[in-house]
Structure formats: structure tokens, C-alpha cells
C-alpha positions in Angstrom: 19.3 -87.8 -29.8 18.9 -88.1 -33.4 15.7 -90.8 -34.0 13.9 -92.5 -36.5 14.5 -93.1 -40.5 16.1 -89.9 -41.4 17.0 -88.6 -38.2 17.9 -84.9 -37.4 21.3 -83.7 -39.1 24.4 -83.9 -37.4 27.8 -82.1 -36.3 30.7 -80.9 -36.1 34.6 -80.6 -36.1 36.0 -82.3 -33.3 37.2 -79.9 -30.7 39.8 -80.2 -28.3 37.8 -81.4 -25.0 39.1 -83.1 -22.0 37.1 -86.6 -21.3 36.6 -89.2 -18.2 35.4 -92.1 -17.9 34.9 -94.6 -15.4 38.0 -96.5 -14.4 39.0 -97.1 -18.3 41.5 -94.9 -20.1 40.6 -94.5 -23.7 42.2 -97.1 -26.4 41.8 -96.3 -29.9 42.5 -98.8 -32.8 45.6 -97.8 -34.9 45.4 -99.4 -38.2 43.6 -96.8 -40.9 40.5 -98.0 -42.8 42.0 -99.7 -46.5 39.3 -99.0 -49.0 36.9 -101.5 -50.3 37.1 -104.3 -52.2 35.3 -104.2 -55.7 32.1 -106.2 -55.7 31.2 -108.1 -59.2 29.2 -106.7 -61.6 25.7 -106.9 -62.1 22.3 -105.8 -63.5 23.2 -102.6 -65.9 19.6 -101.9 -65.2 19.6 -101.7 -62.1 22.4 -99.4 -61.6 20.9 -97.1 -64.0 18.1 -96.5 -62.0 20.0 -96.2 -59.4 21.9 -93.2 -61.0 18.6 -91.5 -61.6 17.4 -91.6 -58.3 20.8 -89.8 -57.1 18.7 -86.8 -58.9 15.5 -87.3 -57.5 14.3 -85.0 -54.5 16.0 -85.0 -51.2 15.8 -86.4 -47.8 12.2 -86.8 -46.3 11.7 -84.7 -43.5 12.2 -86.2 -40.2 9.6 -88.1 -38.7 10.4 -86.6 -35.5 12.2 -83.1 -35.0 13.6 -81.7 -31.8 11.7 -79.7 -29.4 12.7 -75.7 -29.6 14.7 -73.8 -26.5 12.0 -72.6 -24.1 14.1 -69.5 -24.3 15.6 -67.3 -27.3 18.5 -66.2 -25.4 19.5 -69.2 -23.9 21.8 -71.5 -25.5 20.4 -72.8 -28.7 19.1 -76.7 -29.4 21.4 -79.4 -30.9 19.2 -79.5 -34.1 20.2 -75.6 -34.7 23.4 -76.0 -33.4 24.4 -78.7 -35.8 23.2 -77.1 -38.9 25.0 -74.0 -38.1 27.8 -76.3 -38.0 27.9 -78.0 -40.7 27.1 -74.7 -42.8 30.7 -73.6 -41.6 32.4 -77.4 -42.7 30.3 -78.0 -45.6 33.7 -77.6 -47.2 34.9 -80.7 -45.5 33.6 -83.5 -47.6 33.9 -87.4 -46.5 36.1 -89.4 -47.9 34.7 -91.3 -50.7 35.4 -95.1 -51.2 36.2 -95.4 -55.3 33.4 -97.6 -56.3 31.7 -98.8 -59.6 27.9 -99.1 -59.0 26.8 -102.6 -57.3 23.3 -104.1 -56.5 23.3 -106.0 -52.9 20.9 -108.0 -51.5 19.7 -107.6 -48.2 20.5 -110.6 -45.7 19.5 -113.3 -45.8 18.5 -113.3 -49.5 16.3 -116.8 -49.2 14.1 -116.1 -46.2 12.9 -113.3 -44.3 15.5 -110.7 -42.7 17.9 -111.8 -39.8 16.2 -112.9 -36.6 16.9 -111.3 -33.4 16.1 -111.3 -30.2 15.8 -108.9 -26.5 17.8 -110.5 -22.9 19.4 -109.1 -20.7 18.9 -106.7 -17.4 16.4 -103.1 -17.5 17.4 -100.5 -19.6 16.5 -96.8 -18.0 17.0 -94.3 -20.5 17.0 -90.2 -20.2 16.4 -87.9 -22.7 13.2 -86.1 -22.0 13.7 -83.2 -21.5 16.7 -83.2 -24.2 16.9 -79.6 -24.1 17.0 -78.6 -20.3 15.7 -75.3 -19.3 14.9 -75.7 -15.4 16.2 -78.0 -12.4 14.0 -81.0 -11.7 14.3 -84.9 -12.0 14.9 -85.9 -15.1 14.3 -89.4 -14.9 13.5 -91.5 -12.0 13.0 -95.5 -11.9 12.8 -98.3 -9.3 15.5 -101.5 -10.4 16.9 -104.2 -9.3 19.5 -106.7 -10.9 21.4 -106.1 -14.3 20.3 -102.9 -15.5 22.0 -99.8 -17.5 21.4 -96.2 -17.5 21.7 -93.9 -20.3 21.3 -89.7 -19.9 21.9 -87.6 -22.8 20.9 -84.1 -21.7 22.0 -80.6 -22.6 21.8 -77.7 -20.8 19.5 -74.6 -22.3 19.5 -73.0 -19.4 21.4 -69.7 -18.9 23.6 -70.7 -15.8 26.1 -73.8 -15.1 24.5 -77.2 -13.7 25.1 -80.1 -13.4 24.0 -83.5 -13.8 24.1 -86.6 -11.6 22.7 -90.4 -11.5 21.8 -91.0 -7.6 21.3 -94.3 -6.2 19.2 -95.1 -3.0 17.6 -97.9 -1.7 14.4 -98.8 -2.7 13.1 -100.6 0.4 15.0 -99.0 3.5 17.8 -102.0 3.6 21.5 -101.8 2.4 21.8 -103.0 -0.9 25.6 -103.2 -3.0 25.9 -102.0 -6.7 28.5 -102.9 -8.8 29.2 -101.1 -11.7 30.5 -102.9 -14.7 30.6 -101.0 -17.7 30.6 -97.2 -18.7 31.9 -94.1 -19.6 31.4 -90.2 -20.3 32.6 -87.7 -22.2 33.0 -84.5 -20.2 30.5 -81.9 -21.3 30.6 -79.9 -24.5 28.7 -77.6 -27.5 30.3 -80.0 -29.6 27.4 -82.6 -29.6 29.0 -84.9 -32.2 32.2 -85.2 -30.1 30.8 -86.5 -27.1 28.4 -88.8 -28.6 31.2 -90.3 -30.6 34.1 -90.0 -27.1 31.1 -91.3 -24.6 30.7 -94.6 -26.8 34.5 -95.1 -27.3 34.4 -94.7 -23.2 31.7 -97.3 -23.1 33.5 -100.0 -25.6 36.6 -99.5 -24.3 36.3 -102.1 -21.9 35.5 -103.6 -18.8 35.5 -101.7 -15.3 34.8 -103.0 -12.1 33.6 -100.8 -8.7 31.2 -101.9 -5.6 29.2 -99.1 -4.4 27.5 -99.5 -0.8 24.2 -97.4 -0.1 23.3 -97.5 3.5 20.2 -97.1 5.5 18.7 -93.9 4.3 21.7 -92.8 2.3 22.6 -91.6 -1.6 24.9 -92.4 -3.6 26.1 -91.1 -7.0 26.7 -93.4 -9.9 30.1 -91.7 -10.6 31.3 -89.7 -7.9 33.0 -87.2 -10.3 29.4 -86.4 -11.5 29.8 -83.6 -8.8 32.3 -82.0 -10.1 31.2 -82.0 -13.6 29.8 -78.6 -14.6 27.7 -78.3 -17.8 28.1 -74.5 -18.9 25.0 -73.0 -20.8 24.9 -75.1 -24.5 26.8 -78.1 -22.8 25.8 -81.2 -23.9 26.3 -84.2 -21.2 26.3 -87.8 -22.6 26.6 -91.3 -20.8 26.2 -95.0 -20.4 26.8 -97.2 -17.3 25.9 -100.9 -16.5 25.2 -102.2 -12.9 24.2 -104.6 -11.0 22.4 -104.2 -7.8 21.3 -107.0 -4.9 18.4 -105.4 -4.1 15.8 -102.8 -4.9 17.3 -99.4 -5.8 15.9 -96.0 -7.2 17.9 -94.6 -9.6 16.9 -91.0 -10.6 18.7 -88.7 -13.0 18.7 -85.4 -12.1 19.7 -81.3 -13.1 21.0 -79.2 -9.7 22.3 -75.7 -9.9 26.4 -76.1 -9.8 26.6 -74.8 -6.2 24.0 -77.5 -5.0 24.0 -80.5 -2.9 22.5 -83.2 -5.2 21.1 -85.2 -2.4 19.6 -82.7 -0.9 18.7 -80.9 -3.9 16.8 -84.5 -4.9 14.9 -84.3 -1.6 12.5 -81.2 -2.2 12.8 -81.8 -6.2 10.5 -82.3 -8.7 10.0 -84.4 -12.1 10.2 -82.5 -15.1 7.5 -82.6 -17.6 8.3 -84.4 -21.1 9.3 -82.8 -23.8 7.1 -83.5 -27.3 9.5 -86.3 -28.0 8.8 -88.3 -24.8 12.4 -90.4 -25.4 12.6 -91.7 -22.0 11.4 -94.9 -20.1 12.1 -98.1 -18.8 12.8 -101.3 -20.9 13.3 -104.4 -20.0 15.6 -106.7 -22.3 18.6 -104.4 -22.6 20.3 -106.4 -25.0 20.0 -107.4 -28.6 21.1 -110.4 -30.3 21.0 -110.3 -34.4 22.1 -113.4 -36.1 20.7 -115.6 -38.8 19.7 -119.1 -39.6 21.4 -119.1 -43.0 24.8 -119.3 -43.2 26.7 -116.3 -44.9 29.1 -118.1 -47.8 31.0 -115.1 -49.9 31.6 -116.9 -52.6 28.3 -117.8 -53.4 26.1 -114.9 -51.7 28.1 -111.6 -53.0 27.7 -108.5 -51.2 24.9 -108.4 -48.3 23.7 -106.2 -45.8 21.0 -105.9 -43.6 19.7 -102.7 -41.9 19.8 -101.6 -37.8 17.6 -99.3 -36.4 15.5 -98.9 -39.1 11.9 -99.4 -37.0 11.1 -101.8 -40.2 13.2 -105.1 -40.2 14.8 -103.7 -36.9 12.0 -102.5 -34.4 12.1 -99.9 -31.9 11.7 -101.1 -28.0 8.8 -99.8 -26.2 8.5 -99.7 -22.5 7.0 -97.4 -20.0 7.7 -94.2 -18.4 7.6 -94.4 -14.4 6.7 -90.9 -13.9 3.8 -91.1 -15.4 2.7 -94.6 -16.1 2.6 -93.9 -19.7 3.5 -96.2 -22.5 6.6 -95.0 -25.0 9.0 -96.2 -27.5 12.7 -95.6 -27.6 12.8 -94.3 -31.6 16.6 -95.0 -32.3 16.7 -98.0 -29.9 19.1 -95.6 -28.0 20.9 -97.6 -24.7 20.2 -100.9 -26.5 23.3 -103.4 -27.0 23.5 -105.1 -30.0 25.6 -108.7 -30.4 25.4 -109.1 -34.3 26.4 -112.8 -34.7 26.2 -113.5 -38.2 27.1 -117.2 -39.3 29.7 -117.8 -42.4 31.3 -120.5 -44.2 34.4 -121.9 -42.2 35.8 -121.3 -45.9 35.1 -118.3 -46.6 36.9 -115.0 -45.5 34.5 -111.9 -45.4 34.9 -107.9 -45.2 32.4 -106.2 -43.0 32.1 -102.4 -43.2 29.2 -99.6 -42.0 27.4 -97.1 -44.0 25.2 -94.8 -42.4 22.1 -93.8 -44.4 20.5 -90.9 -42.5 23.2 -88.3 -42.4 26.4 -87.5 -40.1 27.5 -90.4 -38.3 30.1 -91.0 -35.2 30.4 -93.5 -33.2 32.2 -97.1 -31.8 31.8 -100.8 -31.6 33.9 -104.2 -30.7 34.8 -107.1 -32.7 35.9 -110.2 -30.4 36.5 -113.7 -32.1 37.1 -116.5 -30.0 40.5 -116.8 -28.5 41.4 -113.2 -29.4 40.2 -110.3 -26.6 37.4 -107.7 -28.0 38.8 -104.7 -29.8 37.2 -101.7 -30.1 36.6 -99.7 -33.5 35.9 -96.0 -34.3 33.5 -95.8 -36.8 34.3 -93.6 -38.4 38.4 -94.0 -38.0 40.6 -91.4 -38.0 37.8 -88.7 -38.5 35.6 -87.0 -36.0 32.0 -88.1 -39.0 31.6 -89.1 -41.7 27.7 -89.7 -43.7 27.8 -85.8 -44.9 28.8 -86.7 -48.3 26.0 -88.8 -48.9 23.6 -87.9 -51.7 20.2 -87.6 -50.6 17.9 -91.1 -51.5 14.6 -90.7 -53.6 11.7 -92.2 -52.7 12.2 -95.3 -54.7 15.9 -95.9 -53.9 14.7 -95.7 -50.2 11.7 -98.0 -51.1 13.7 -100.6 -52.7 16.8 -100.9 -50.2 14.0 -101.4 -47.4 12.4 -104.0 -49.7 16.1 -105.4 -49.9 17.5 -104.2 -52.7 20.6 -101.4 -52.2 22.6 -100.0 -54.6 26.6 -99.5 -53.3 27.9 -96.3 -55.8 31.0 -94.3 -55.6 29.5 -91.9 -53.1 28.1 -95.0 -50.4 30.4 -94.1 -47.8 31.9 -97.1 -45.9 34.0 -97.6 -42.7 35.7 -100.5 -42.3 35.0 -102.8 -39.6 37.7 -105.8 -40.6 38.2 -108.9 -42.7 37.7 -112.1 -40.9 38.3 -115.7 -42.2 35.6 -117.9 -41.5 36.9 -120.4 -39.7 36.4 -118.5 -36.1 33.0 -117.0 -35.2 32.7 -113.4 -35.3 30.9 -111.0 -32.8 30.5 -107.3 -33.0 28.7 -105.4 -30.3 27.4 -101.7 -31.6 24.7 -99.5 -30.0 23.1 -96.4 -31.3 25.2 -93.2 -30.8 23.8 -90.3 -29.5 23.8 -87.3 -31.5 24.1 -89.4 -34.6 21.7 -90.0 -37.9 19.7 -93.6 -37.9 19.8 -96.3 -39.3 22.6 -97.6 -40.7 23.6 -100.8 -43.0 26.2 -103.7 -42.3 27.4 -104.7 -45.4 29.2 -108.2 -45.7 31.7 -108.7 -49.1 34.2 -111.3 -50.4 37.1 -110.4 -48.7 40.4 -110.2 -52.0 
């Protein structure tokens, strides 16, 4: 996973890779993103620092960098993968949105940054080790109730494996899990592609599918989990909510290709964390983001407000079961977001994401009432996009987190819809693995 501020660079050209997912074929949103509207001028001043900080030093290094392959000669770690990547595409520059230079507020402008708030089931996440070197447990928690499961592993090893979530119950009884939402993307060295296939999987919809664990029996999550083989530099990726009746362990785990998982999981052992220590158990796996202040266009101009920024957007913390140990998810990775911004029944606003780290691929919804939730590539009709975005200096970073951004010619923008006010809007948007954090909504008059 790519964490923090400035999070690690990203990947790749989209390959041709098979996916699955569970019980949902893949649906992808056909219109093409319409560049942005102009915003109205303002402060020349403004915008002329702004231009001068283009020129200032680079990116900060990340807060937190991956951990290196225990091995030279097996397959390399996402963080070298991807620059080697994007040293052969650096040819292949985002598109650029043709802007004049803009100031933007951060929203709301009159009071403190937008108020939100955790609910919701037990979020298990996996992704310590990231960069798998030996079989083991990779994750292992006791739930019961609304709860969802994310793994993002990859596979240094130098044979096949595979991975698998297994269910069992907790306290000797039958217990009944229904699985409600989820999806995959089948297993690939192209890091960028699955994060951005596994959360188009995930938002594509609804999926319904009881699972019965018996007396002293496993289960698997997915059953297809078996026959999933990561080869050596494969990267696996997923997200599943569930609901169980009763106490169940869930434990994610890495088995040689020819194993048994359950039998594998019987004699196995929990892997050791990796330096990054991104895995845990956190309770409130949803977020909801809205605001007291009502959003009119015509009066308020163009907004935005950060996500998963660990300053006006904090990172989760929980606990790691192995080990008792207290963590924090940096990235807020697994979290759901339900960004329910108020606006004037009048007014008719255009909503678009910029990421501010570095390559970006992923997918949310957008449901209004009486119309069914869509889902939205973000970026559309490209595999990334946030490569073509010059570098910040420290005081262009310092004032957009103080809540002053500047939107240029080279902010790059995807385009999330226009939307009269006059029917509440809801998006839904989770950090996507593999990508660079945070990122900005912006909110604009709609021409």
C-alpha cells in the first residue's frame, strides 16, 4: 500500500489481465470525463506565488517507505517495481485540464473543516508482511457481526502460492456468514492494475452468498481463492464485507500452491510484521464526511477539502491481534467513506478529484435519491493519472493544508459529475491500494 502524505510512487500501463470477482461482473461507466469549468478570477498575488512554488524543490520524502525483498533474487518490491515502471512511460503524460490559475478555499470556508464521523461493523486489514517471502498466517482476528476484510499481499517468494481468507468458528457452534460486498482482481506484477480492477470489483455492486461453517470445519471466504495462483512478483488485492451470527476467526493466510489451506492453517504459523506494521483490527469501518454549512456555488466558488491527509482527515488506529500491539492504518486503507456534502436546492455543482501525492487509480459511486448508485473510474478511460503533477514546495503544501490551494493548468482533475441541487448527493470512495494519498474533492459552479 502506498501511505501517508506523499506516499510511495506509483505504476504502470495497464496490462491485459484476466479478473473475478464475487458474484458481480464488472460495469464501467461510459460517458468520457468533459473538461473543467473555468473558475472566476482572483487574487493576482496569489497565483503568482503560486507559480513560484511550481519551481521550488520537489516532493518530501515519504514518511514511510516500503520494506526491501528479504531476497535479491526473488521478485522485486512494488516500490522498485513501480519506479522502474514509470521510467519506461514517463513518456506518457496525463492529460492536462486547460486551466488559468485559481485560488480555492478549503471547505467549509466559515468554520473548521468538514465533520465526520466512524460506524459501522470491524474492519480486519492485511498488509504486514506486504512483501511475502515465506508461508505463515498473515493475519488472524476473532469477529463477529458486520465486518470487512482487506488483504493486499505480494508474493516475493521464488515459487507460486497462494492466498486465502478462512473462516471457522470461533466457539465450537455452527455459525452462517453472508457475504455482501466484494471483489478481486486476479493476481499480477502490474500493481496499479489490480488496485484500480479490485476497487471497480468492490463498487460494482451488491452480491449476496450464505456460507455455513460447521462443527469443527473451514471455510474459505471465496472458494475460487483455491485456485488462484500468485506466481513469484504477483501482487493479490481484495475487499469483502460479511456478516456473521456468531463468533468467527478469520485468518489470512500464504500456502504453497499444491497445499491444502486448511490443513496447511492447522500446523502454521503467524508471520512477523514487516517495519510498516499496516495491519490490525478496527472497529467503525465506515466513514461519514459531511458538513454543517451548506455548499451554495454561487456564493462560495470553488472548494475542496482533503481525504486521507492524517491532518483534517485522521488515520484509524486499532490493534493488532497477534500481538496485542497498538497500530494505525496510515492511508486509512479498508475504510468506506460516505461524503455527504449539503448544497443549495438552487444551485447545481461539479465535483471532480485531484490526487496530490503521485499516480492515482481507482473507483467510487455516486447515488442520488431515486436514481440507483453508479460507479466511476477515477481516473476514466485511463489506467492513472497524478504523474503529471508538478512537485509542491514547502509552502504551497503548507498553505493548501492551511486551506488555501491553488488549481493551475497542470492540477489534474477527474470528473466525478454535475449534480443540481435539488436531490442530495452521496459518493462512497475508499483508499486504493497501490495508489499515492491523499487526495482533494473539489466542488465548482457547474456552466
Amino acid at each position: 500500500m502506498k501511505r501517508r502524505k506523499k506516499i510511495a510512487a506509483g505504476l504502470l500501463a495497464c496490462l491485459v489481465s484476466g479478473v473475478f470477482f464475487s458474484q458481480n461482473a464488472l460495469a464501467r461507466h461510459k460517458e468520457a470525463a468533459p473538461a473543467p469549468a473555468a473558475v472566476q478570477q482572483t487574487a493576482e498575488a496569489a497565483v503568482t506565488v503560486a507559480e513560484t512554488d511550481k519551481t521550488d524543490k520537489g516532493k518530501k520524502e515519504n514518511k514511510r517507505k516500503k520494506a526491501e525483498p528479504v531476497k535479491q533474487n526473488a521478485a522485486v518490491g512494488i516500490q522498485q517495481k513501480v519506479a522502474e515502471i514509470l521510467r519506461e512511460h514517463v513518456a506518457q503524460n496525463a492529460r492536462k485540464n486547460v486551466l488559468k490559475s485559481h485560488v480555492m478555499k478549503m471547505w467549509p470556508v466559515e468554520s473548521k473543516p468538514v465533520e465526520s464521523k466512524d460506524e459501522g461493523g470491524t474492519l480486519l486489514f492485511s498488509d504486514s508482511p506486504e512483501s511475502v517471502t515465506e508461508d505463515g498466517i498473515l493475519y488472524q482476528d476473532t469477529v463477529q457481526g458486520e465486518a470487512r476484510i482487506l488483504y493486499y499481499h505480494l508474493n516475493s517468494s521464488d515459487s507460486d502460492k497462494k492466498v486465502a481468507v478462512v473462516l471457522q468458528s470461533a466457539d465450537g457452534q455452527p455459525a452462517i456468514v453472508r457475504v455482501t460486498r466484494g471483489g478481486a482482481c486476479y493476481p499480477s506484477p502490474d500493481y496499479l492494475h489490480v488496485g484500480k480492477m479490485t476497487q471497480m470489483a468492490y463498487f460494482e455492486g451488491e452480491t449476496h452468498g450464505d456460507i455455513y461453517i460447521g462443527r469443527g470445519r473451514h471455510r474459505l471466504l471465496q472458494e475460487n481463492m483455491d485456485t488462484t495462483i500468485l506466481h513469484p512478483g504477483d501482487l493479490v488485492y481484495g475487499v469483502y464485507d460479511f456478516a456473521s451470527n456468531r463468533p468467527i476467526k478469520v485468518s489470512v493466510i500464504m500456502y504453497p500452491a499444491d497445499a491444502n489451506p486448511f490443513e496447511f492453517l492447522e500446523q502454521a504459523h503467524v508471520l512477523p510484521k514487516d517495519e510498516q506494521r499496516l495491519r490490525g483490527t478496527f472497529h467503525g469501518m465506515n466513514r461519514i464526511v459531511t458538513s454543517s454549512q451548506v455548499y451554495d456555488p454561487a456564493v462560495d466558488g470553488t472548494v475542496y477539502f482533503p481525504l486521507a491527509d492524517d491532518i483534517h482527515d485522521h488515520y484509524r488506529t486499532g490493534i493488532d491481534a497477534t500481538d496485542g500491539s497498538a497500530v494505525t492504518n496510515y492511508g486509512n486503507y479498508g475504510v468506506l467513506y460516505k461524503l455527504q456534502i449539503p448544497v443549495a436546492k438552487d444551485g447545481a455543482v461539479q465535483y471532480y478529484l485531484s490526487p496530490l501525492g503521485g499516480v492515482y487509480a481507482g473507483a467510487m459511486t455516486v447515488e442520488r435519491e431515486t436514481t440507483r448508485r453508479r460507479m466511476i473510474e477515477t481516473p476514466y478511460g485511463r489506467p492513472y493519472f497524478g504523474d503529471a503533477t508538478p512537485p509542491e514546495s514547502d509552502a504551497t503544501q503548507k498553505a493548501r493544508e492551511e486551506g488555501l490551494a491553488i488549481l493551475t493548468d497542470t492540477t489534474e482533475l477527474t470528473d466525478l459529475g454535475a449534480y443540481d441541487g435539488d436531490r442530495p448527493v452521496t459518493f462512497e470512495f475508499s483508499p486504493p491500494g497501490a495508489s499515492n494519498l491523499p487526495i482533494n474533492i473539489i466542488m465548482m459552479p457547474a456552466e
